[in-house]
C-alpha positions as CSV (number, residue, x, y, z in Angstrom):
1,X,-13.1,17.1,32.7
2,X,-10.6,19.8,32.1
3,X,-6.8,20.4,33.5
4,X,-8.4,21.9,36.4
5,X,-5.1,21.7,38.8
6,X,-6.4,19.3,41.7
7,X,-4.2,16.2,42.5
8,X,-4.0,13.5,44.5
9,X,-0.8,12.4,45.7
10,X,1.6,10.0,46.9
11,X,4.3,10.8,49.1
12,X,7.5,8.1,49.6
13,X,9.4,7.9,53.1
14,X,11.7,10.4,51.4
15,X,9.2,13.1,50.8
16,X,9.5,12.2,46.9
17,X,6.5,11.8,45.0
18,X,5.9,8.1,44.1
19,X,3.2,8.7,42.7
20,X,0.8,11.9,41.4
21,X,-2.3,12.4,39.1
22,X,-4.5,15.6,37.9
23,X,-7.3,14.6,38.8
24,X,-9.6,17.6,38.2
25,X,-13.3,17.0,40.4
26,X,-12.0,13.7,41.4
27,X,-10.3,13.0,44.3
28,X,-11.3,14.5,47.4
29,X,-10.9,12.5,50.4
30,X,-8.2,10.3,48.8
31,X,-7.2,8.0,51.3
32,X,-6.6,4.0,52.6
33,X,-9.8,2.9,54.2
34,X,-9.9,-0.1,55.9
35,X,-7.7,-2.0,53.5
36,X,-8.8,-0.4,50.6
37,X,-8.6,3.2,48.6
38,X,-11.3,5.4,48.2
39,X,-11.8,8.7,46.8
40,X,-15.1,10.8,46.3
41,X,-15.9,11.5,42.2
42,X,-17.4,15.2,42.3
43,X,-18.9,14.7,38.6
44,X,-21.1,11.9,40.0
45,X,-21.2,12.6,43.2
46,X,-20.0,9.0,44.3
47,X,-17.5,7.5,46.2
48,X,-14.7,4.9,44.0
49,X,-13.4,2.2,45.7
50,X,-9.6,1.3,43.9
51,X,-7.4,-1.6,44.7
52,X,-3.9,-2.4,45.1
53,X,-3.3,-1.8,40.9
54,X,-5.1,1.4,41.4
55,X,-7.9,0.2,39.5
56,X,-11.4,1.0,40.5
57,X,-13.1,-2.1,41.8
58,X,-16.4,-0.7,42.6
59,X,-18.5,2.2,43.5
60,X,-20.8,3.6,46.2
61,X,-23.5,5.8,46.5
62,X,-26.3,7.4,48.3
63,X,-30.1,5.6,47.4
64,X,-33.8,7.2,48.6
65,X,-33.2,10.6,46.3
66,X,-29.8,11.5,48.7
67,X,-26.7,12.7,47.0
68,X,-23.5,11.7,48.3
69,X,-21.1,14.3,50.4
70,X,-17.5,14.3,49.8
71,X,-16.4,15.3,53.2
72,X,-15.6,11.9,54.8
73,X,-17.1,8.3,54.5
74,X,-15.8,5.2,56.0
75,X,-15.6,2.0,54.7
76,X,-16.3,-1.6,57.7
77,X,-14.3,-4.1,58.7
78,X,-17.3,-6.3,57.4
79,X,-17.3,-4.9,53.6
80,X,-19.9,-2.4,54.7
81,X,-20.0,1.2,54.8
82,X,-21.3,4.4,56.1
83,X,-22.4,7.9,53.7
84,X,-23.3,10.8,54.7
85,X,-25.5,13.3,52.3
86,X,-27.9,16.6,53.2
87,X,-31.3,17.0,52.7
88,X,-33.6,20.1,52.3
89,X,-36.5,20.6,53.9
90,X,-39.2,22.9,54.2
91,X,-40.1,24.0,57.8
92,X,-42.6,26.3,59.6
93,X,-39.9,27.5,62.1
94,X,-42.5,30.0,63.6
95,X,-44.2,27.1,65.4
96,X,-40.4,26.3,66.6
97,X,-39.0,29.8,67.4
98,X,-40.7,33.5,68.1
99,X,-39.3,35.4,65.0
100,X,-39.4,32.2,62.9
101,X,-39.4,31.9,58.9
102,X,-43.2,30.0,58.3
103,X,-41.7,28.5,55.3
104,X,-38.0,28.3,55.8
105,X,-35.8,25.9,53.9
106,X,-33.6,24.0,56.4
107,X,-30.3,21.9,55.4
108,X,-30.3,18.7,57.6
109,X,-27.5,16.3,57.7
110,X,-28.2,12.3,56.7
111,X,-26.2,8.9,57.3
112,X,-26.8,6.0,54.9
113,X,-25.5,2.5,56.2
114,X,-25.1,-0.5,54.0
115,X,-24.2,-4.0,54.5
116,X,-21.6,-5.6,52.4
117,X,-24.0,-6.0,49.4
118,X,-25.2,-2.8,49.4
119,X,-28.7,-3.0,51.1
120,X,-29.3,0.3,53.6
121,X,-29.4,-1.1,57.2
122,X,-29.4,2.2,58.6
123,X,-30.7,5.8,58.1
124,X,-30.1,8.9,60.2
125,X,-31.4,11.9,60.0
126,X,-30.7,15.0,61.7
127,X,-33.9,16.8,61.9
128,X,-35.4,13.8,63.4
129,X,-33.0,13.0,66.1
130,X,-32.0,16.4,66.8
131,X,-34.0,19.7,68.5
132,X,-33.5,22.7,66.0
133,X,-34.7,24.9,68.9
134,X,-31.8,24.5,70.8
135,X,-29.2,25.8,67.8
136,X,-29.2,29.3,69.5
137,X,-25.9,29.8,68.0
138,X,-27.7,30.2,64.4
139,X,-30.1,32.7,63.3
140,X,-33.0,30.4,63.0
141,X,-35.0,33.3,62.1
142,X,-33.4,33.2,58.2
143,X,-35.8,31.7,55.6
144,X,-32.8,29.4,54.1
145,X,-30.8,27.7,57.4
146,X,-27.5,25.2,57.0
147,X,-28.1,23.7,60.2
148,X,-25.5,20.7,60.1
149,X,-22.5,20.2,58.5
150,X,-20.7,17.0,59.2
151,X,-17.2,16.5,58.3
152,X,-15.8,13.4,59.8
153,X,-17.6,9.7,60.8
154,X,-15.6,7.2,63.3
155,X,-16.7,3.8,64.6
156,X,-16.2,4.2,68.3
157,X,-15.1,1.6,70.1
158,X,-18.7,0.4,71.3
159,X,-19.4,0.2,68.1
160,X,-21.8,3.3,68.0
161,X,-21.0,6.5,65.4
162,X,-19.5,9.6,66.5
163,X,-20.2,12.6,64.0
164,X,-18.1,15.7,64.0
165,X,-20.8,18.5,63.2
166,X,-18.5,21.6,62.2
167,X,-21.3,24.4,61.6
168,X,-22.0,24.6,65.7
169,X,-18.8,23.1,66.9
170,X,-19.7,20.2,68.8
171,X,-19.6,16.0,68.2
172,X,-22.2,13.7,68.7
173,X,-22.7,10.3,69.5
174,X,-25.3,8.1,68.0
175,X,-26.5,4.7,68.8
176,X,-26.1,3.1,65.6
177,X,-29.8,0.9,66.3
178,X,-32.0,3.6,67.2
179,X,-30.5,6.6,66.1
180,X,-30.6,8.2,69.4
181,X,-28.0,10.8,70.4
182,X,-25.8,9.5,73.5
183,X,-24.0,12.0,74.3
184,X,-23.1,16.1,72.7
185,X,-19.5,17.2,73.9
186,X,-18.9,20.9,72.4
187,X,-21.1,23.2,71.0
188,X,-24.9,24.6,72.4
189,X,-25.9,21.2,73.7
190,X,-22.6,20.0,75.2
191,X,-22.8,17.4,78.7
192,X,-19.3,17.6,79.0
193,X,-17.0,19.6,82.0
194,X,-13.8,20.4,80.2
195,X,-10.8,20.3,81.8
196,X,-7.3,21.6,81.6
197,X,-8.2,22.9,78.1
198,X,-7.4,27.2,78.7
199,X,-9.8,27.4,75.6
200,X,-12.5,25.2,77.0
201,X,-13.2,23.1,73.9
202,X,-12.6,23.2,70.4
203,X,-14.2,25.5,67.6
204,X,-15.4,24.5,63.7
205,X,-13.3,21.5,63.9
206,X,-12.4,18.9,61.6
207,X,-11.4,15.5,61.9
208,X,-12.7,13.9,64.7
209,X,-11.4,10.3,66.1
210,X,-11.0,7.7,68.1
211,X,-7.6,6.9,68.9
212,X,-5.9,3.6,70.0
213,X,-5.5,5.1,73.2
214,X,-8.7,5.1,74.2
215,X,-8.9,9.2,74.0
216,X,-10.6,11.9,71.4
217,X,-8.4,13.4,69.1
218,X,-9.5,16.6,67.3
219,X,-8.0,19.0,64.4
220,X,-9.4,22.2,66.1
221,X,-9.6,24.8,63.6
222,X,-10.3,27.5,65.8
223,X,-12.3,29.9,64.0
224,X,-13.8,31.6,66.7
225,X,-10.9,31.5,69.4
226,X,-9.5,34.8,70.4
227,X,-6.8,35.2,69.0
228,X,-7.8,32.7,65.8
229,X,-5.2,29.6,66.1
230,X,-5.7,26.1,64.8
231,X,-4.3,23.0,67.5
232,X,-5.1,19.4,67.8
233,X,-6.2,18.5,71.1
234,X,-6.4,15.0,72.7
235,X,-9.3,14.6,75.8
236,X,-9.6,11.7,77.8
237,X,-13.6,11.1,78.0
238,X,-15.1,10.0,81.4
239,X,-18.5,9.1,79.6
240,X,-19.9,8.7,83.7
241,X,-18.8,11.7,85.1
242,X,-18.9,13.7,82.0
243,X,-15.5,15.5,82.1
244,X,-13.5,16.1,79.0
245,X,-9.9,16.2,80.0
246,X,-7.3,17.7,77.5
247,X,-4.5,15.6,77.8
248,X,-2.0,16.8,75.0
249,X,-1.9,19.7,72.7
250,X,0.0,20.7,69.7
251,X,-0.3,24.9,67.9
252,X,2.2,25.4,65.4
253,X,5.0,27.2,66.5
254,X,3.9,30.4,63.7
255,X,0.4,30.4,65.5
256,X,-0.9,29.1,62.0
257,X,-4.4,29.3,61.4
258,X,-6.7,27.4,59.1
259,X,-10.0,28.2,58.5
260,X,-11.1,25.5,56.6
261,X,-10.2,22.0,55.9
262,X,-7.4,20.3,58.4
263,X,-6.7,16.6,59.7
264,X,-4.8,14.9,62.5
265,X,-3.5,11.3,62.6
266,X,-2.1,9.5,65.4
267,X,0.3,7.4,64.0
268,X,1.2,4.3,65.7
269,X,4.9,5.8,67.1
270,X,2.6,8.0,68.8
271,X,3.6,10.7,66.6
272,X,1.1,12.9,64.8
273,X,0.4,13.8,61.4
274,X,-0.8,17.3,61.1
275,X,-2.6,19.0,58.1
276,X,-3.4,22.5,59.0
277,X,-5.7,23.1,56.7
278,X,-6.1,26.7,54.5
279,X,-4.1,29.3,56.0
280,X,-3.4,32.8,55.3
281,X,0.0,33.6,53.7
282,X,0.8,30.2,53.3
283,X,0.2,27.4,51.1
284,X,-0.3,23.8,52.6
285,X,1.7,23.1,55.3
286,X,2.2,19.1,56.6
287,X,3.5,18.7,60.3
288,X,4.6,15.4,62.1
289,X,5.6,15.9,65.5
290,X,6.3,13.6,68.4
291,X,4.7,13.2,71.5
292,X,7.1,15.8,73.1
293,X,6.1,17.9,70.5
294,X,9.2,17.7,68.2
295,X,8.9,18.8,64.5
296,X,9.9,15.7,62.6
297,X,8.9,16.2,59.3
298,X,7.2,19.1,57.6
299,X,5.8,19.7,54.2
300,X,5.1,23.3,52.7
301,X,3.9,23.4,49.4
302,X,3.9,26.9,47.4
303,X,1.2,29.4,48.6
304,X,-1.6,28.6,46.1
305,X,-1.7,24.7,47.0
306,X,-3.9,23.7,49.7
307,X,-4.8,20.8,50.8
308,X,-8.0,18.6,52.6
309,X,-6.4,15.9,54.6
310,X,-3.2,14.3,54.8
311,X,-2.9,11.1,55.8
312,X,0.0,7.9,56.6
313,X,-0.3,4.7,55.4
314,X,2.4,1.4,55.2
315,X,0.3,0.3,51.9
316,X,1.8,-1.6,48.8
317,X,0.8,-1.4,46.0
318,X,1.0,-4.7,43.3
319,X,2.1,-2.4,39.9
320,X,5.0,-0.1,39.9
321,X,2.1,2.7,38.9
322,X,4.1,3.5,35.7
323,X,3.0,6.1,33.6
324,X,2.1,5.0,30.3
325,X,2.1,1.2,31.3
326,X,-1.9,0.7,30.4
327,X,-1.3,-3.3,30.1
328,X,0.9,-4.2,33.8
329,X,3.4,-5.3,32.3
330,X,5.9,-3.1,33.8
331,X,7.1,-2.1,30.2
332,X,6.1,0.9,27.4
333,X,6.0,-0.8,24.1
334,X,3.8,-0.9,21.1
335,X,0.5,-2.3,23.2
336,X,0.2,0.5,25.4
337,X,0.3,2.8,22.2
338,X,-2.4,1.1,20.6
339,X,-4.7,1.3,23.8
340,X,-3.9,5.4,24.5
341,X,-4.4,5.8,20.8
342,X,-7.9,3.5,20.8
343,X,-8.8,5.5,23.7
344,X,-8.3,8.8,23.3
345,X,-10.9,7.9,20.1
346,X,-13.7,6.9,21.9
347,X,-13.8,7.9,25.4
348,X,-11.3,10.9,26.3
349,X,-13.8,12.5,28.7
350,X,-14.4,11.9,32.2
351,X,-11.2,9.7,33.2
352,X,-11.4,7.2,35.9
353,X,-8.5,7.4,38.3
354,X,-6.4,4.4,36.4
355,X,-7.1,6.0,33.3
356,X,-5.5,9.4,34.8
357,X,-2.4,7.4,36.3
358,X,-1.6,5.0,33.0
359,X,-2.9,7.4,30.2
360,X,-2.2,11.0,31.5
361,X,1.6,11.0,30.1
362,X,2.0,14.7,30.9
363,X,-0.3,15.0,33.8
364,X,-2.2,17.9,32.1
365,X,-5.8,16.4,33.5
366,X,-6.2,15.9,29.5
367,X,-5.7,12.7,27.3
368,X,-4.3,14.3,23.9
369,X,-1.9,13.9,21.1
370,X,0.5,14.7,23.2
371,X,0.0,12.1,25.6
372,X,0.7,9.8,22.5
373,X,3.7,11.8,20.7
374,X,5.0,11.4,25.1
375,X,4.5,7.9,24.8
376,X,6.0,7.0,21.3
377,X,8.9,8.7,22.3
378,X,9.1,7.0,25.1
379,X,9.4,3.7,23.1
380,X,11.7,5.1,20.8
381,X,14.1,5.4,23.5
382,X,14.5,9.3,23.4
């Protein structure tokens, strides 16, 4: 795997890290889901399911020739979950549009639902529930054409999906039986009056949710608002009348700007966690702020660290998560020597995540000698 410098992180209510790995091409989207961790794998392109001990306890992925995306899954209260992947397609988009590529190759977004023991109950895809046609936004005169790219999933409360499609700013609603779209706020199809918003809607956001409130919260990247500024923005949806009215906003007071990546989290003081995604000058930069729109806590890291999401959790964990400790014991002794030394022999490629966190002495990415010269000298007391 490398030392490529990645890491997933956690942060203690003292902004100390508790706990940290190297995790090269794994990690992305590391976060508590539904009382459980998950992370995406990049080398396999799945997503690992961990448990309290940080040990991986199983692992999902896409079936029907579909390759998992790492850009959000979520995981149901019933054990089930919901992937998302892309397919490509080849489409004869001059019988769509005049101008059209007769053999262009079209990127479509899919969801993949499964029931607790893995069977599919439910398959979405894009090109059959959307109209291409009415992606004016795009050139859909190119011969190769990334249509959709999702990057968030939420259960609303109905129990339908809502699917935050970044590439032509807008969210959609899905009835989760027939695969129909409910309702498009944002973006070239959108049903939705906004009001009270001086931007009138969001642009290539990220993060899309539900909140307990009732209300839509957004990380709004911005990309295309003039000047460029990234927000969240909170609407209250009349799904009758169709009105979309913003009833909270937050910029950063530097007018920061992220381009890519970005989350929001309403916590449950009604604060919000903000991740701001990559910005120019800067390197990540975590906001909390209150509901008056107080800076609480902030987090910026040096300028060459970003960062995808950022989220809170109360979550405890059953091992202290100390390095070197391979057994759970809680202690460094002769044992956990034996089993570094036995595995950096047969299988010092491709670490799992509890591998990284118990074996990974100098968090280097790497398991080497010098994980094992670390961890004698750490039982020799020096």
């Amino acid at each position: 795997m490398g030392a490529e410098p990645r890491y997933m992180a956690i942060i203690d209510s003292t902004l100390n890290p508790y706990w940290f790995v190297n995790a090269g091409q794994l990690g992305l989207d590391f976060k508590v889901n539904h009382e459980k961790i998950s992370y995406f794998d990049k080398i396999n392109k799945s997503w690992i399911i961990v448990n309290e001990y940080m040990v991986e306890v199983d692992t999902l992925e896409c079936i029907n020739g579909y390759t998992a995306d790492y850009h959000d899954m979520i995981v149901l209260p019933n054990g089930g979950y919901i992937l998302q992947a892309y397919d490509s397609i080849s489409v004869d988009m001059s019988q769509i549009i005049n101008g059209g590529n007769e053999s262009a190759l079209i990127v479509t977004l899919i969801l993949q639902e499964f029931d607790p023991n893995n069977n599919l109950i439910f398959e979405w895809d894009a090109f059959d529930h959307l109209n291409i046609a009415d992606y004016t936004n795009l050139d859909l005169t190119q011969s190769f054409i990334t249509w959709t790219h999702g990057n968030s999933i939420e259960i609303d409360n109905d129990s339908n999906i809502i699917l935050s499609n970044r590439k032509s700013s807008e969210v959609i609603k899905i009835d989760r039986i027939t695969g129909a779209v409910i309702w498009y706020l944002g973006g070239p199809n959108n049903q939705f009056t906004f009001l009270n918003d001086p931007l009138s809607g969001f642009n290539k956001q990220h993060d899309v949710r539900r909140i307990d409130n009732g209300n839509i919260m957004v990380f709004d990247n911005g990309n295309e608002h003039s000047p460029q500024l990234s927000r969240v923005v909170e609407y209250s949806l009349n799904e009758i009348n169709m009105t979309a009215e913003l009833i909270w906003e937050y910029s950063h007071p530097l007018g920061l700007f992220g381009a890519t990546m970005g989350s929001a989290q309403r916590l449950p003081n009604n604060n919000t966690l903000i991740n701001w995604g990559t910005l120019n000058n800067y390197g990540a930069i975590i906001t909390e702020v209150d509901y008056e729109k107080n800076i609480v806590m902030e987090i910026e890291y040096p300028q060459e660290i970003k960062c995808y999401k950022a989220k809170k959790y109360d979550w405890a964990f059953f091992t202290g998560l100390l390095p070197g400790d391979t057994n759970l014991d809680n202690h460094i002794d002769i044992f956990d020597l034996y089993n570094i030394s036995d595995f950096i022999r047969h299988d010092s490629e491709n670490l799992p995540l509890y591998y990284l966190c118990k074996y990974d002495l100098n968090r280097d990415g790497q398991m080497t000698g010098t994980d094992v010269e670390r961890i004698v000298i750490n039982i020799l007391g020096g």
